[in-house]
C-alpha positions in Angstrom: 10.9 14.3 -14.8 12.9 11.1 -14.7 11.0 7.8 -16.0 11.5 5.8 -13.1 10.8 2.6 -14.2 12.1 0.1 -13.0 15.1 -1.9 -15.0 16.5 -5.4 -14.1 19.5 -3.8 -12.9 18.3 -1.7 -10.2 15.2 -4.6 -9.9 17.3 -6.7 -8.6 19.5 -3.9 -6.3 15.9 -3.5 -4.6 15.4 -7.4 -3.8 18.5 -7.5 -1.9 16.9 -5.2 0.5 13.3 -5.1 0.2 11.1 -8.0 -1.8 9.9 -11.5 -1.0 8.1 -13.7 -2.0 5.3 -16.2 -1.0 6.8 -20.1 -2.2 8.7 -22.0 0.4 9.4 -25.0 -2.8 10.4 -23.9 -5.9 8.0 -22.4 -8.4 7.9 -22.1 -12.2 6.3 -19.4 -13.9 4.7 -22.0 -16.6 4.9 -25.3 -14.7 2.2 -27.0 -11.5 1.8 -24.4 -8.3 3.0 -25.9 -5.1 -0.1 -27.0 -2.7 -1.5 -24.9 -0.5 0.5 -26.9 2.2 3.9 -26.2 0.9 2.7 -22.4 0.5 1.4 -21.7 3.9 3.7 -24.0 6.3 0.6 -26.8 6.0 -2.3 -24.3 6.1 -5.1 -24.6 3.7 -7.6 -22.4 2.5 -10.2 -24.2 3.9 -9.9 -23.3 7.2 -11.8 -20.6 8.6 -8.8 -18.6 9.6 -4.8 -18.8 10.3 -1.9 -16.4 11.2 1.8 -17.3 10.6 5.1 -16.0 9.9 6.8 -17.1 6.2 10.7 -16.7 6.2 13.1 -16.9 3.8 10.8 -18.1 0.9 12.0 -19.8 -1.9 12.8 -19.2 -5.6 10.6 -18.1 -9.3 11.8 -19.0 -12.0 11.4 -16.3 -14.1 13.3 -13.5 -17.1 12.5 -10.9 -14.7 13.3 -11.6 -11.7 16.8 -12.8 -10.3 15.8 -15.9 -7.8 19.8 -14.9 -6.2 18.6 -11.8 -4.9 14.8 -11.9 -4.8 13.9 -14.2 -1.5 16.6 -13.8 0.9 16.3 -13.1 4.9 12.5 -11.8 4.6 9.8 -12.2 7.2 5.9 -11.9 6.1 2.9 -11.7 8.3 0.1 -13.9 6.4 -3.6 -13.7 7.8 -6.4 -15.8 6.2 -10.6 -15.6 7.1 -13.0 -17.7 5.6 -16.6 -17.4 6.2 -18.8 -19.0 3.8 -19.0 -17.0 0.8 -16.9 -14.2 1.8 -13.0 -14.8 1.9 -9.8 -12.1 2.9 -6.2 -12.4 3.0 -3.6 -10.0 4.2 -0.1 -9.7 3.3 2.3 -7.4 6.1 6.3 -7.0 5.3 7.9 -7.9 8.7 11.6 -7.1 8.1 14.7 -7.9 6.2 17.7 -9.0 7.7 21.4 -8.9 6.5 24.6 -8.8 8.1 27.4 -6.3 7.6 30.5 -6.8 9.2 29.5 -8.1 12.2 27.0 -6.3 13.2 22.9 -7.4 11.7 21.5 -4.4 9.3 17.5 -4.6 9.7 15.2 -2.7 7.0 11.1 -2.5 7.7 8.7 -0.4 6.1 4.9 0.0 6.6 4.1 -2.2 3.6 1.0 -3.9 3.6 -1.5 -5.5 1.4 -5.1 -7.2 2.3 -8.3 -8.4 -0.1 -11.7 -9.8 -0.6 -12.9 -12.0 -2.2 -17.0 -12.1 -2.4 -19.3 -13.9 -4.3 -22.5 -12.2 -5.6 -25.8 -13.5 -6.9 -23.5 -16.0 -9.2 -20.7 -13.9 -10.2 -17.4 -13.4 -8.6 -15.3 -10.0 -7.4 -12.1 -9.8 -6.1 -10.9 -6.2 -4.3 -7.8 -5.7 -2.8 -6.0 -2.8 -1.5 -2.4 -1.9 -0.7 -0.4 1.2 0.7 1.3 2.6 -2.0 3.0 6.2 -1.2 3.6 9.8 0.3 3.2 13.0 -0.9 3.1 16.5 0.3 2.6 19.8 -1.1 2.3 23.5 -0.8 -0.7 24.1 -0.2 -0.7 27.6 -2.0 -4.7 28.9 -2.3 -5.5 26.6 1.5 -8.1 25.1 -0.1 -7.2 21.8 1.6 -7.3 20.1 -1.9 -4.0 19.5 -4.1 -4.0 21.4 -7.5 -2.0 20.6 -10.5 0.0 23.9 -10.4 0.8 23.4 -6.7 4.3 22.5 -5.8 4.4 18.2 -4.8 7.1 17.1 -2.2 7.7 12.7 -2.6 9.1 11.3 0.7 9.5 7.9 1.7 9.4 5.4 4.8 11.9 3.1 5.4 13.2 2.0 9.1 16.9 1.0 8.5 20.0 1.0 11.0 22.9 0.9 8.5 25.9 2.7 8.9 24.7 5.7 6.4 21.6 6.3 9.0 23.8 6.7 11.5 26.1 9.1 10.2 23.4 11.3 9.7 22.6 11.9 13.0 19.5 9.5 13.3 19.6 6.6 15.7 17.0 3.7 14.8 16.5 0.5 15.7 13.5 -0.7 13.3 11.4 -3.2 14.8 8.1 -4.5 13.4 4.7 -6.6 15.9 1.8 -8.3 14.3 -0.6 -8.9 16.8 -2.4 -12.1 16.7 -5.8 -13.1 14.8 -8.3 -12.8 17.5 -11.9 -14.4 16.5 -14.9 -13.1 18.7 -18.9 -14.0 17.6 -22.2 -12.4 18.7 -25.5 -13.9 17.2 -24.9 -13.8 13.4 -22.1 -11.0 13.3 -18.1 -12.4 13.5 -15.5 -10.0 14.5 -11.8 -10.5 13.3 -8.9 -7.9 15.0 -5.5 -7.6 14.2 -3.1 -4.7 14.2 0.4 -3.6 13.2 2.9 -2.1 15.2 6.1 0.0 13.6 8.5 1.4 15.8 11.5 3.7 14.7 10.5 4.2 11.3 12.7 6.7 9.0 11.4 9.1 6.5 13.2 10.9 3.5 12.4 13.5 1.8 14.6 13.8 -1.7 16.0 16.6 -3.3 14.5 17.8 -6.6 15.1 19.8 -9.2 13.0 22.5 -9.8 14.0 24.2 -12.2 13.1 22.2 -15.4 9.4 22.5 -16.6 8.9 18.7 -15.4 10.6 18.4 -11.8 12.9 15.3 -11.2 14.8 14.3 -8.5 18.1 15.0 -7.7 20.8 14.4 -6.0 20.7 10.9 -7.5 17.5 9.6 -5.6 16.2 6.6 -6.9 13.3 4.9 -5.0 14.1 1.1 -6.4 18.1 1.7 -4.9 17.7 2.5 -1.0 21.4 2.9 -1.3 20.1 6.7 -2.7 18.1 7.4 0.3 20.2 9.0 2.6 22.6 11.0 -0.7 19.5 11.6 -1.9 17.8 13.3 0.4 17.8 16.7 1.8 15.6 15.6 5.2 16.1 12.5 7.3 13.8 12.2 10.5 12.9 9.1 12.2 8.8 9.0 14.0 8.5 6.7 16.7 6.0 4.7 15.5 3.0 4.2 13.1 0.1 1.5 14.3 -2.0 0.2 12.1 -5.4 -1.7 13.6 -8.2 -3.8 11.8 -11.7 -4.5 12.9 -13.5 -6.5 10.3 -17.1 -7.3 11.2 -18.4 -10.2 9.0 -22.8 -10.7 9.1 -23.8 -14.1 7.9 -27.2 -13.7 7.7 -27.4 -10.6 5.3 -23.9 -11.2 3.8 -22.5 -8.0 4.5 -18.8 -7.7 5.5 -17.3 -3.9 7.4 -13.3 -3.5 7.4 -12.2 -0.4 10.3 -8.7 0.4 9.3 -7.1 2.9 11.8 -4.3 4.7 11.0 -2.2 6.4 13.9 1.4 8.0 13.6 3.8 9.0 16.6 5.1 12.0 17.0 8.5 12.6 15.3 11.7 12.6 16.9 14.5 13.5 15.6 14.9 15.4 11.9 18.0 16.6 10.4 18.4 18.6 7.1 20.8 20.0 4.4 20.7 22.4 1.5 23.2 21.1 -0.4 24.6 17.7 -1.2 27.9 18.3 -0.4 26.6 20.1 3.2 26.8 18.2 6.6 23.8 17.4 8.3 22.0 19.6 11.0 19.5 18.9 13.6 16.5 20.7 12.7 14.3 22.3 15.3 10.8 24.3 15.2 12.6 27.6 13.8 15.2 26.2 11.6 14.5 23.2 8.7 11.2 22.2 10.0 8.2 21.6 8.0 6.4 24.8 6.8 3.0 25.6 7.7 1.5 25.4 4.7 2.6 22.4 3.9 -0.2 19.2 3.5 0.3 15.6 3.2 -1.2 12.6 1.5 -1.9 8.9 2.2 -2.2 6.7 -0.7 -3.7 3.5 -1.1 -3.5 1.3 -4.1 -6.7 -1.1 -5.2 -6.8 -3.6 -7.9 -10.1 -5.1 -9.1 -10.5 -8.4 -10.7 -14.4 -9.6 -11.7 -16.2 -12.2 -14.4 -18.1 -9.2 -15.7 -18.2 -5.1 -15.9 -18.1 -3.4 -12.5 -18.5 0.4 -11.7 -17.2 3.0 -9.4 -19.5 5.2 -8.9 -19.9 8.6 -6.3 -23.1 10.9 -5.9 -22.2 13.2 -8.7 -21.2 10.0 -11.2 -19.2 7.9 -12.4 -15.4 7.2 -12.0 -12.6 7.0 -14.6 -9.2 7.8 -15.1 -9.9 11.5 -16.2 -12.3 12.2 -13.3 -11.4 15.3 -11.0 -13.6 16.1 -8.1 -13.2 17.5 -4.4 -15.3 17.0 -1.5 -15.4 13.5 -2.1 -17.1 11.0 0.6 -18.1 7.5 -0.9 -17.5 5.6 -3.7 -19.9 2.5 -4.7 -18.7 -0.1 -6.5 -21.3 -2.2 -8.6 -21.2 -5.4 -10.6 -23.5 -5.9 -13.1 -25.5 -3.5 -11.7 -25.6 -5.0 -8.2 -24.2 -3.3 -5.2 -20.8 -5.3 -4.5 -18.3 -2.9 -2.6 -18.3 0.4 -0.9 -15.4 2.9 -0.2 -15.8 5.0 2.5 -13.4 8.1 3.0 -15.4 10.2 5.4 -16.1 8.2 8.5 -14.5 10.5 10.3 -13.6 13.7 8.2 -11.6 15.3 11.2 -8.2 14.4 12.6 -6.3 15.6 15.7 -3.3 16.6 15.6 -0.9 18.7 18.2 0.8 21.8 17.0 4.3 22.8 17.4 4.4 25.3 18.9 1.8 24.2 21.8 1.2 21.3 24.1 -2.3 20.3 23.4 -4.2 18.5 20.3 -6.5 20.7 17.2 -9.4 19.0 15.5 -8.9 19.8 11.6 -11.3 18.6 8.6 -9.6 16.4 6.3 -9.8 16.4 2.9 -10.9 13.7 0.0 -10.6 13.9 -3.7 -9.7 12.4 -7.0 -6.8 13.6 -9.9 -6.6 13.0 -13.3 -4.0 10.8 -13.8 -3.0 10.5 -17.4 0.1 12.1 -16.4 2.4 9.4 -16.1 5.4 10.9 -14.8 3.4 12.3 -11.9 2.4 8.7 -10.8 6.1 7.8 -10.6 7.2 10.9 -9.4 5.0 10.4 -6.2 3.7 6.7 -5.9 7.5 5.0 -4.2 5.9 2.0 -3.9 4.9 0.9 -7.4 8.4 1.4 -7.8 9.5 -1.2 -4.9 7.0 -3.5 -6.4 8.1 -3.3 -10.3 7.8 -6.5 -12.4 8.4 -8.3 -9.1 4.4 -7.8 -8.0 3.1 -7.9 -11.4 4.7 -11.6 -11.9 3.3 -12.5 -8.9 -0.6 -10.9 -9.3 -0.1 -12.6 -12.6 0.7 -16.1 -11.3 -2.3 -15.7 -8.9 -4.9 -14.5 -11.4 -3.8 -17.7 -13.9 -3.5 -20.0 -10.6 -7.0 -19.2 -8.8 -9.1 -17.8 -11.3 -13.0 -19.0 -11.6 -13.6 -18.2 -14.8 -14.9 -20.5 -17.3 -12.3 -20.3 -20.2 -9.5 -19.7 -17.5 -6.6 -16.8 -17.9 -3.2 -17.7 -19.3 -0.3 -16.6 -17.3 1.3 -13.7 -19.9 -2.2 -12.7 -20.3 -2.7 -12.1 -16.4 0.4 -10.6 -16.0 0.1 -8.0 -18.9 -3.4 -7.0 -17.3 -1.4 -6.0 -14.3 0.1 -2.8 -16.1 0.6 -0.2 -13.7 -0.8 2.0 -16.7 -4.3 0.3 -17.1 -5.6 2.2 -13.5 -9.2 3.6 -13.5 -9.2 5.9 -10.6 -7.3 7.9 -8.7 -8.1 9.0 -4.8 -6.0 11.3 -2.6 -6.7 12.3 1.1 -5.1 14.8 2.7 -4.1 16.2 6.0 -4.1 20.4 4.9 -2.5 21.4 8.5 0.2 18.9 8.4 2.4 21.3 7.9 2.4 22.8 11.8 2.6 19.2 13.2 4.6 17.7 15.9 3.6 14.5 16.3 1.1 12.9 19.0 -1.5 10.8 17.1 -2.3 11.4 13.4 -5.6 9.1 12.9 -7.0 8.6 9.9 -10.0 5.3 9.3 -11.6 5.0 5.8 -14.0 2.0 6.0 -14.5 -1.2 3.5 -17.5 -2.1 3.0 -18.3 -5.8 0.9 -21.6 -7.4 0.1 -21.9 -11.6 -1.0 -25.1 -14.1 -0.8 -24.8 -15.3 2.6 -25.2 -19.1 1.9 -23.8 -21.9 4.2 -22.1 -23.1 1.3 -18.3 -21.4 0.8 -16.3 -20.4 -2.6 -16.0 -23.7 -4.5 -12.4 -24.2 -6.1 -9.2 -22.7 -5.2 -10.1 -19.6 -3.0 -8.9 -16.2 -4.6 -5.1 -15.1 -3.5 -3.7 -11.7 -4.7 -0.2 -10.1 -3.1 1.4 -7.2 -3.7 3.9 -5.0 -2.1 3.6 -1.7 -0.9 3.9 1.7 0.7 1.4 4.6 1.5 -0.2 8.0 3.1 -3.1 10.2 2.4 -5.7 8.3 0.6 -4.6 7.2 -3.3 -6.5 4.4 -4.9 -5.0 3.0 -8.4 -7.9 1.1 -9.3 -6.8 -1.4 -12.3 -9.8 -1.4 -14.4 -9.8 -5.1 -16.0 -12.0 -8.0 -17.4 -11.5 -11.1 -18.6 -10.8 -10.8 -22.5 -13.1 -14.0 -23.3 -15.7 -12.8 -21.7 -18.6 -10.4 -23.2 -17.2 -6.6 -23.7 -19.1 -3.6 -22.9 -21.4 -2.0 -25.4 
């Protein structure tokens, strides 16, 4: 399989369509960050909570990144809630708009990103979580689980109407809501709701070679270039929308915070295939180039935890690392120094509905939850699009945060942040899957793990500057990259 890391070249082919970032004055890498003001369009992070729009952000100065290509014509969603000692932000990619002789080009893609920031009987955790990528696969032995020697299928989402979309027999006209921040209390317990709305989003599905002992794609698919996408790929199908909705219930008198995040997708509409590159495109129906039966698919999720001292995933039958294999998983605790600090929940509801296609009314099936070993590398970038997308361009910025808003004592230098945000140093890595994907039509896909935080409910809020993490993303099924990191001054493990 290809290494698909991401070089400056095709770096900075992806800003042009895809990245943004978070500055509206110019920012240096090793000089003074801009005030909160200048950030968030005169917001601060003292407020109890905001919602705006950022456009057309400014530059970084920075070796990696190419401030010509990096900000242009992107809209963000930004959402901030304070409430005493419990603080979360969210991050969601609106669109990006370019113009292409004479007519406006619009890309949008699910990518979202949101954390927490808690503080705990003195100490200090920061959790956040972003959609990350899609995978399928062959669900050979219908287990419901994916095993190593079972056959994985990568596909992407990416609402686009250029000119190459077109051609291929798919009409879209990509459009992207964000619902307002709506603020409702009852006795001690807050309620925050918010939601996501994508409408003619396009999936493809490369072509890959198979025949090697390692697949790779082929066909020339490359997920930083979306100039690939469409040569790429060997199915194109547009679904008419995916709708993402938050619930998070915040109790300030036991300090216990509860994120709902429900997950619906439309039904598709139109899908159109090929077998070989050089072939024209054909409208696929339920009998000819549809998805087969015994085909599953995944959700991924990626996390990234940052605390001033050792923290622990655990679940029922112990704990989590990077070599840890297990189905049938339901919960995963998180603990830091030995107190009870986060909670993932997977199982809230382990059935989905979805509608068959070959009949007119909805199945109940049980999905599935488990964790892969993940020392293999080229699997990760194989299936996990996003990380791609996100490249050095997210790990500058997670480093720039981390050095700008840290708490801890001795403080973290900028290169050191940034080299702690290796997409190689994860912990953990979860999956969720959807085993009868593979006779779907559409109609209402639902999925809803639950986020769970804990933090000493004291009047008094996070002192300093509140924690800020972004990064950009993509996802399905449920896969967690948990970046396992301390701070290097602080006392190691024994």
């Amino acid at each position: 399989m290809k290494k698909c890391r991401v070089s400056l070249i095709t770096f900075s082919i992806l800003m042009c369509f895809l990245c943004t970032g978070f500055q509206s004055t110019l920012v240096l890498s090793q000089g003074d960050p801009p005030t909160q003001e200048q950030l968030f369009d005169g917001h601060t992070f003292s407020e109890n909570y905001w919602n705006i729009l950022i456009f057309n952000n400014s530059y970084w100065d920075h070796e990696d990144i190419d401030p010509m290509v990096s900000w242009l014509n992107n809209t963000w969603n930004v959402k901030w809630i304070k409430e005493g000692n419990f603080e979360m932000g969210m991050f969601a990619f609106m669109n990006k708009t370019m113009w292409n002789n004479g007519r406006e080009v619009i890309f949008t893609t699910p990518a979202q990103m949101w954390w927490q920031h808690m503080v705990i009987s003195g100490s200090e955790i920061l959790i956040a979580s972003m959609h990350s990528s899609w995978f399928g696969f062959q669900d050979d032995n219908n287990n419901g689980y994916f095993d190593a020697s079972e056959e994985v299928s990568p596909f992407f989402y990416m609402g686009a109407n250029t000119d190459e979309v077109r051609i291929a027999g798919i009409k879209s006209n990509p459009k992207t809501t964000a619902s307002k921040l709506e603020k409702s209390e009852s006795g001690s317990i807050i309620t925050y709701s918010w939601s996501y709305l994508y409408e003619d989003i396009i999936f493809f599905v490369p072509e890959i070679n198979r025949t090697l002992i390692t697949p790779e794609f082929d066909w020339g698919f490359n997920y930083s270039r979306v100039d690939t996408y469409v040569s790429g790929s060997h199915h194109i199908g547009n679904v008419t929308y995916f709708e993402y909705n938050y619930r998070l219930e915040v109790d300030t008198s036991i300090g216990e915070s509860t994120l709902y995040q429900d997950y619906e997708v439309g039904e598709i509409g139109t899908m159109v295939y090929r077998n070989e590159s050089s072939h024209l495109w054909t409208v696929a129906d339920y009998n000819h180039g549809w998805v087969t039966e015994d085909f599953a698919m995944c959700l991924g999720t990626w996390s990234f935890i940052w605390a001033d001292q050792d923290w622990t995933m655990t679940t029922p039958t112990g704990t989590i690392d990077r070599n840890f294999y297990h189905t049938g998983l339901s919960e995963v605790v998180t603990t830091l120094g030995g107190l009870h600090a986060f909670d993932f929940k997977f199982s809230q509801k382990p059935n989905y509905e979805i509608t068959n296609r070959t009949e007119t009314i909805s199945h109940t099936y049980p999905a599935s939850y488990q964790t892969l070993d993940i020392y293999d590398s080229e699997f990760n970038d194989f299936v996990q699009g996003m990380v791609h997308l996100v490249g050095e361009f997210g790990r500058l910025v997670v480093g720039y945060v981390i050095n700008q808003t840290n708490h801890f004592t001795h403080g973290i230098p900028f290169e050191d942040a940034y080299n702690s945000t290796d997409p190689q140093n994860i912990a953990a890595f979860f999956v969720t899957c959807y085993p009868e994907y593979g006779v779907y039509k559409g109609g209402g896909l639902v999925h809803d793990p639950v986020f769970k935080a804990y933090f000493n409910p004291a009047e008094k809020g996070i002192s300093g500057f509140p924690l800020l993490f972004l990064v950009v993303s993509l996802s399905i099924g449920i896969i967690i990259m948990i970046s396992k990191t301390r701070v290097k001054y602080l006392k190691t493990k024994t």
